[in-house]
Phi, psi and omega in degrees: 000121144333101196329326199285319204297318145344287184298312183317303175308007160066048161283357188306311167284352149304302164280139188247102172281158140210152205258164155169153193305118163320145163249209210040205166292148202158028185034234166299299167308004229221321165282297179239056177195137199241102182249349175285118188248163191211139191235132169250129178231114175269152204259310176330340201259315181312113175297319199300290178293184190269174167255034191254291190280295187290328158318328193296318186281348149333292221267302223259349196240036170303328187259016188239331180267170164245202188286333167268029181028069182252102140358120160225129201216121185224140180215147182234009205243042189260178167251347194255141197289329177295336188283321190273354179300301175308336165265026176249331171280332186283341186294308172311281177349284228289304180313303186282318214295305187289297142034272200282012193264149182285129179253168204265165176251160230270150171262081166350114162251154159239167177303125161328144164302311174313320202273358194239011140256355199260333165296311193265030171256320183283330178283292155351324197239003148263336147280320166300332148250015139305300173311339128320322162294294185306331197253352174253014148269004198253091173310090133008000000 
């Protein structure tokens, strides 16, 4: 599934934002201005997905929910409180999106008949100059 398909589905009303003061460096703004946003999303409460999409999402976003199988997601790394809301929601998106997409499964192949002479011409002429090395380094 795909971020537009996503956005279409109206999760927006959805997020439980909070706010709080950034750490690291910023001087004086880092001090009195709460640019930091944190997006709470609960999957349990949430209509939008299936419970098809939400197992998935269960499974594969494990290490991002908590016990009250909330989605938490936070960015600070903005200097503005509106720029970081957006990047915690494109973060959300970006996430839930690779979540739900399937992925195809991988097909075994075998090597071309070109590439298993085009190797075993490249082992040949490697052996052919070791062997060379070996045989103009024996003083006569």
């Amino acid at each position: 599934m795909n971020r537009e398909e996503l956005k279409n589905r109206n999760l927006d009303g959805e997020f439980i934002f909070s706010t709080s003061r950034s750490s690291g460096p910023g001087g004086q703004n880092v001090n009195k201005v709460s640019t930091k946003v944190e997006l709470r999303f609960n999957l349990l409460l949430t209509s939008a997905f299936s419970e098809k999409e939400k197992e998935l999402i269960f499974i594969r976003l494990k290490n991002k929910i908590n016990k009250e199988s909330e989605i938490i997601l936070v960015s600070q790394a903005e200097r503005t409180q509106l720029m970081n809301k957006g990047a915690v929601t494109d973060k959300f998106y970006d996430l839930v999106s690779k979540a739900l997409t399937i992925q195809k499964r991988r097909r075994s192949t075998r090597p071309t008949l070109s590439s298993k002479i085009k190797r075993l011409e490249g082992k040949r002429s490697r052996g052919k100059i070791k062997k060379l090395r070996k045989d103009s380094g024996e003083p006569e």
